[in-house]
N, C-alpha and C positions, 0 to 999 in steps of 0.2 A: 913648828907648825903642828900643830892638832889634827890627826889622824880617825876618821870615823870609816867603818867600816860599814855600811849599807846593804840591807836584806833586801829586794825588792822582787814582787811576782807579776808586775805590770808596768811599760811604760813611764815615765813618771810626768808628772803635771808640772804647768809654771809653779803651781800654787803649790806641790810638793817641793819642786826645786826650791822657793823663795825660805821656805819653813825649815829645810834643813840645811840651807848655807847662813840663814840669820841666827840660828841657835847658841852660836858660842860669840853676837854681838860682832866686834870686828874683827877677830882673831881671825888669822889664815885657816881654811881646814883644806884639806888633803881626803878624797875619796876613794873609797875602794869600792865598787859596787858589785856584788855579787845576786846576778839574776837568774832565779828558781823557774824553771817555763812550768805557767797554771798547769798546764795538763799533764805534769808527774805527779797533779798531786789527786786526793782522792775524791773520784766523782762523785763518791754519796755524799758525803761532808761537805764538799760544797754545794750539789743542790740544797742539803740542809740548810745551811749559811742564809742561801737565796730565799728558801722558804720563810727564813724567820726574819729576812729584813724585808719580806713583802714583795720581794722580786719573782714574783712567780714564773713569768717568762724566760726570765735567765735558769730558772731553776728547769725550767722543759728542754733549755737547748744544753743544760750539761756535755750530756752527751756528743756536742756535735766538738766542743772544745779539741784540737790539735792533741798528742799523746803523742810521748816515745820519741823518731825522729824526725815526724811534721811539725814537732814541738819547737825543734831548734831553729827552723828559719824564723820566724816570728819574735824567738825569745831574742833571738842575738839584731834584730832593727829593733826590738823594743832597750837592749843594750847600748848599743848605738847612740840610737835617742837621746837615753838619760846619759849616758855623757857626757854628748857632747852638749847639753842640757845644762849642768854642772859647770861646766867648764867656760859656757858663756856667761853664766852666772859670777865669772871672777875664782870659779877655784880651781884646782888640780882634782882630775880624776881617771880612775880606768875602770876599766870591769872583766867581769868573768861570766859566764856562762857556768852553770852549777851542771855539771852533766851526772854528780853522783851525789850519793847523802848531804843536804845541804848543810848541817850542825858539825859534818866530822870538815868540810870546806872550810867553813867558817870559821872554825877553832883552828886549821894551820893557815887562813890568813891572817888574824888576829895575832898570831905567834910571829908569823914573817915578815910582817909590817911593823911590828911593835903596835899596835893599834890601841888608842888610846878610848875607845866607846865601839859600842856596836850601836846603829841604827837597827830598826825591822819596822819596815814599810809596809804595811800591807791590808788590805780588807780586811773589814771585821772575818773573825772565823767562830764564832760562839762554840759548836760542841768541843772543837781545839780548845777553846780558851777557857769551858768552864772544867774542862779537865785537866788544866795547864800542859797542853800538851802540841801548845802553838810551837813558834821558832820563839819568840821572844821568852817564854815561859822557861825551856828546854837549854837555851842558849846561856841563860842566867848561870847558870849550874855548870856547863862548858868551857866556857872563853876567860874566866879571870879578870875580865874588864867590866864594865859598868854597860847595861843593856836597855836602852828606851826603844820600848814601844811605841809605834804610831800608825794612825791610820791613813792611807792613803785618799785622794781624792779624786775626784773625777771632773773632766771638761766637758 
């Protein structure tokens, strides 16, 4: 069974689910999904993000995003979710809750699984990305295994 390891900072979509259980055709895959709650991460950079994809509004309510630990009820049903998401979809999955550095996580469970790919799921993050300084950029470098990038979508 083909083992992917799963970055994710939102929920995930039918349309996310369909796109990363059809990637390896019909082979079995096996998920680990490890979810980052938005609001560890940094508020300027994301309103940034919001600014240059035209989101203006999203970029005014930054601020109002969960932090710390209002973060975790949200992260762990948006966990939930993709799951059990996954799992109606025909595959095996679990997840985690990233409560500390998501790259030093990532790399011991890529190591504990034997993890054959990393996934990373997630919005565009341009100032991250044009200083490769996303998860997928960062991770390439880290984990030993092969790392696609993708972007997530929205319902």
């Amino acid at each position: 069974m083909f083992t992917s390891v799963l970055m994710i900072e939102k929920p995930l979509t039918s349309v996310d689910v369909e796109f990363v259980t059809t990637l390896h055709g019909d082979e079995p895959v096996s998920f680990v999904v490890l979810m980052q709650p938005r609001g560890d991460q940094d508020r300027l950079l994301r309103a940034i993000d919001d600014v240059a994809l035209g989101e203006l509004d999203e970029a005014v309510h930054e601020g109002e995003e969960p932090e710390g630990s209002a973060a975790q009820g949200p992260a762990e049903l948006a966990l939930q979710h993709s799951v059990q998401s996954l799992r109606d979809a025909g595959s095996k999955a679990v997840g985690h809750v990233v409560d500390d550095h998501p790259l030093d996580k990532l790399k011991g469970v890529v190591d504990e699984v034997d993890a054959d790919e990393v996934i990373v799921l997630t919005a565009p993050h341009y100032v991250e990305e044009f200083f490769h300084r996303d998860w997928a950029s960062r991770a390439r470098h880290k984990v030993g295994v092969p790392v696609l990038k993708l972007f997530a979508h929205s319902e």
